[in-house]
N, C-alpha and C positions, 0 to 999 in steps of 0.2 A: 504494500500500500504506500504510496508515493502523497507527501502533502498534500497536492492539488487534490486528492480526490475529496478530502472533506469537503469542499468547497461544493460539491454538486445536491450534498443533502442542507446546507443553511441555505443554498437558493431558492429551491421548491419552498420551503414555508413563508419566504420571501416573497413570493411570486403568489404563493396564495393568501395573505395578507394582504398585496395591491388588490386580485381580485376581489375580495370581499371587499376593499373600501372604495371599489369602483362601483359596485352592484349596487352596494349601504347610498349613495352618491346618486347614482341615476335614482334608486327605491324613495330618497326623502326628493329629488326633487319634480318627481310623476307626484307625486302624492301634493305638494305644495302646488304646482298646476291644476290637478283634480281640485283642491281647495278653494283658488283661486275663482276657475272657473264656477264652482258652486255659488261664490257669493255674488259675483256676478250674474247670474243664472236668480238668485233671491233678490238684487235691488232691481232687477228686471221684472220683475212680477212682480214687487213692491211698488212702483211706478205705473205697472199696467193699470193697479188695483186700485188707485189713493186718484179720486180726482188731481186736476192741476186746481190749483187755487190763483193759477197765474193769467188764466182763463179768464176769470168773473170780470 
């Protein structure tokens, strides 16, 4: 067993490490878009529902 080999097994947890904090990364921010959209999606129907008082 030559040095360089340990080098191949601290890579792999390394690499899945990034993978999970890329996954964790895109998962918070689909879910802060779905959010988003939702309140948007609620002051739009808040607006449909409430007369204009700017009307009268």
């Amino acid at each position: 067993m030559s040095p360089g080999d340990n080098n191949g097994t601290k890579l792999l947890p390394l690499l899945y490490l990034i993978g999970a904090g890329i996954l964790c990364t895109a998962a918070i921010n689909k879910w802060r878009a779905v959010k988003k959209s939702e309140l948007r999606h609620q002051q739009h129907r808040r607006l449909l529902e409430e007369p204009s008082k700017a009307v009268d």
